[in-house]
C-alpha positions as CSV (number, residue, x, y, z in Angstrom):
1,X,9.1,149.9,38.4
2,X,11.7,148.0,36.7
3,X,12.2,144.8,34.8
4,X,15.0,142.0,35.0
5,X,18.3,143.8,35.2
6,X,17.1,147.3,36.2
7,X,15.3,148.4,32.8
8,X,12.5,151.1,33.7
9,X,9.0,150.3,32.5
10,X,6.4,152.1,32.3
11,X,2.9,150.4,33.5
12,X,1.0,152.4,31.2
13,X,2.9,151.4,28.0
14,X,3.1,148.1,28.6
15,X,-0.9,147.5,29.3
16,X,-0.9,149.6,26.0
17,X,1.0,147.2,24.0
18,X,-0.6,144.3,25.4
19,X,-4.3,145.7,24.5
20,X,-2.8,146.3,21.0
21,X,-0.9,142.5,20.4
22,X,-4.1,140.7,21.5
23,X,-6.5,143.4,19.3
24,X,-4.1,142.4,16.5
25,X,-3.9,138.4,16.9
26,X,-8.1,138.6,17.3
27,X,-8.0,140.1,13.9
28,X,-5.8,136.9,12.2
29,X,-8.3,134.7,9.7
30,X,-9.3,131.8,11.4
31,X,-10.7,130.5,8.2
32,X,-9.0,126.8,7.4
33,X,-7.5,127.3,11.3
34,X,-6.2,124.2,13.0
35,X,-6.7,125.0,16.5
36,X,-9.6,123.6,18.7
37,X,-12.4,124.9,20.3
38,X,-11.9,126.8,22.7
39,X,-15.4,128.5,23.6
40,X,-17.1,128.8,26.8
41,X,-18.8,126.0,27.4
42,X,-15.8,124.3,27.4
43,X,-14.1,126.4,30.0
44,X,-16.5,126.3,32.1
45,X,-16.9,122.7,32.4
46,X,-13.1,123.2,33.3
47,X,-14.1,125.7,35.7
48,X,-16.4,123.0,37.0
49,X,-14.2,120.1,37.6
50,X,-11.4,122.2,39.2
51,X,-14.0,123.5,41.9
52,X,-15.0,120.2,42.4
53,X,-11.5,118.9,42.3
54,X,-10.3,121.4,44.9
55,X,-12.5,123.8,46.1
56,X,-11.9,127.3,46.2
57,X,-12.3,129.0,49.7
58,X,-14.9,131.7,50.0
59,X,-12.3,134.1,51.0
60,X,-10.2,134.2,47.3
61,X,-9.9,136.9,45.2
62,X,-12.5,139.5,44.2
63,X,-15.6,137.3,44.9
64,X,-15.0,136.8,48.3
65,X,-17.6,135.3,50.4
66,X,-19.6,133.6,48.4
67,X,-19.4,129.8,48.2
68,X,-17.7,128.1,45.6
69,X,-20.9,126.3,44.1
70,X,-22.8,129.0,44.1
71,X,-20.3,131.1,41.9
72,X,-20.7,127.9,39.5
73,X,-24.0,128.4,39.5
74,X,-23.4,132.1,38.4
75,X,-20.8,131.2,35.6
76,X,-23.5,128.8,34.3
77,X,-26.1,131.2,34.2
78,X,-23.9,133.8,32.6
79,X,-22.7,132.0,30.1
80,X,-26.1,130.4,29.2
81,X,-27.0,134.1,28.6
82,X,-24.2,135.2,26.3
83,X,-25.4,133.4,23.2
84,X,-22.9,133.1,20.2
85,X,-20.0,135.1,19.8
86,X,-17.4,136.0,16.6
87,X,-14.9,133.4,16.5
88,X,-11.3,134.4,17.0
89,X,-8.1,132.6,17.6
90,X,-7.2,133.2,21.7
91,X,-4.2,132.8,23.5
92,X,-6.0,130.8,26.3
93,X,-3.6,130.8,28.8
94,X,-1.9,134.4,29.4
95,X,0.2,134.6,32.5
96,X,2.9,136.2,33.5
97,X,5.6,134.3,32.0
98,X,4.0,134.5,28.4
99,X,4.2,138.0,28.1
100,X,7.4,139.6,27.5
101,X,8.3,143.0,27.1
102,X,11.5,144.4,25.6
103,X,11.4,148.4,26.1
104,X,13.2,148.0,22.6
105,X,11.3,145.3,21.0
106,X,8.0,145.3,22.3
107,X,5.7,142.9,23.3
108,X,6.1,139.1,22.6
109,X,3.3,137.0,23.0
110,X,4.9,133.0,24.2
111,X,4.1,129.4,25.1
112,X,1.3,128.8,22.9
113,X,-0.2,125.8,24.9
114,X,-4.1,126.5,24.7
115,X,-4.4,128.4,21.8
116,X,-7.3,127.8,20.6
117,X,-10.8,129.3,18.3
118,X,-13.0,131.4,20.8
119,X,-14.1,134.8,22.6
120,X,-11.9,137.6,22.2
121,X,-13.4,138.1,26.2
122,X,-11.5,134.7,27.5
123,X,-7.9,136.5,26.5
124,X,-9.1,140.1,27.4
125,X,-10.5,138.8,30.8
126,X,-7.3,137.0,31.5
127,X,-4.9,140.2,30.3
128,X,-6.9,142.5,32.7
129,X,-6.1,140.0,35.3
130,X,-2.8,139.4,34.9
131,X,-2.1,143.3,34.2
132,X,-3.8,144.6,37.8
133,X,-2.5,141.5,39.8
134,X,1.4,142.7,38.4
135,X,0.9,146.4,37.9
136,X,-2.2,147.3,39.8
137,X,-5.7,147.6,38.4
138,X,-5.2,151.6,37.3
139,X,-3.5,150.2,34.1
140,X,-6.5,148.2,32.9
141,X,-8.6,151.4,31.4
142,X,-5.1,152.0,29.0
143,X,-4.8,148.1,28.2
144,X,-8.9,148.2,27.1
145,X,-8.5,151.6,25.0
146,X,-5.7,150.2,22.9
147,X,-7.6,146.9,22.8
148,X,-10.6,149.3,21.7
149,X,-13.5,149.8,24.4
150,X,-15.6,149.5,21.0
151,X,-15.0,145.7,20.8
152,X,-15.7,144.9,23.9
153,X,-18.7,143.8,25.6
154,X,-19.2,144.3,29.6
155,X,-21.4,141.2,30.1
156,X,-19.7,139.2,27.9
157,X,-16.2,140.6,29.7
158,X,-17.9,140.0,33.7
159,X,-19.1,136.3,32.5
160,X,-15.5,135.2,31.4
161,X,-13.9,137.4,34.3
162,X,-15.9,135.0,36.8
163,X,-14.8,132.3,34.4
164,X,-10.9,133.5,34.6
165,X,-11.0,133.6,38.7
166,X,-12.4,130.0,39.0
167,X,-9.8,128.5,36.1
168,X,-7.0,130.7,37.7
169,X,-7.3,131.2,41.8
């Protein structure tokens, strides 16, 4: 695999260095932070007005087959469920185009849009997406090790996966 202009990557190191950046920017202070909430409840009503806006077809992505509303309906249970959650400053909006890698330089986090105060699971949810959509989902065990699998919580992770698809398909 290769980058712009023929550079060899490795798929591996880059989920690596991606699970470290974001471990490292949920670690920044957010005490006296400027940045808005950005916490579930939030998203999800987000979640909620873009199905309603222009609803998803059963057949997308990873929770194929079941209706639209009905995977509201399980985004709004989960979250209900989750309770309270450390506060961290999130990217909000990783995609493809705001994560560059320089085989020299490293990792570079851009286009700070939705940055925000919320779950660490919103940006890890969003990193796991974007790394197995681009590199294929083998590379999402290495990006969760360097984000350290200690820090991470499956329930909390599967609520604001479901959020991710509904915000993101």
């Amino acid at each position: 695999m290769c980058l712009a202009g023929g550079i060899p990557v490795n798929a591996e190191s880059i989920a690596r260095s991606f699970g470290s950046a974001l471990a490292e920017l949920h670690t920044i202070s957010v005490d006296d932070c400027p940045f808005p909430a950005l916490d579930g409840t939030v998203l999800a009503n987000w979640a909620h007005a873009r199905v309603e806006a222009a609803a998803l077809t059963a057949a997308d992505g990873p929770y194929r087959g079941i209706a639209p509303a009905r995977l509201l309906d399980i985004l709004d249970d989960q979250m209900a469920d989750l309770g309270d959650a450390k506060t961290v400053i999130v990217h909000g909006s990783l995609s493809a185009s705001d994560v560059w890698f320089h085989p020299e330089s490293g990792l570079s986090l851009t286009t700070w849009d939705h940055v925000g105060l919320g779950d660490c699971h919103l940006d890890l949810a969003m990193g796991a997406k974007l790394l197995g959509d681009t590199y294929g989902y083998a590379v999402v065990a290495p990006f969760f090790e360097a984000y350290d699998l200690d820090r991470v919580d499956a329930v909390r992770l599967d609520a604001f996966q479901l959020l991710v698809h509904l915000l993101t398909t």
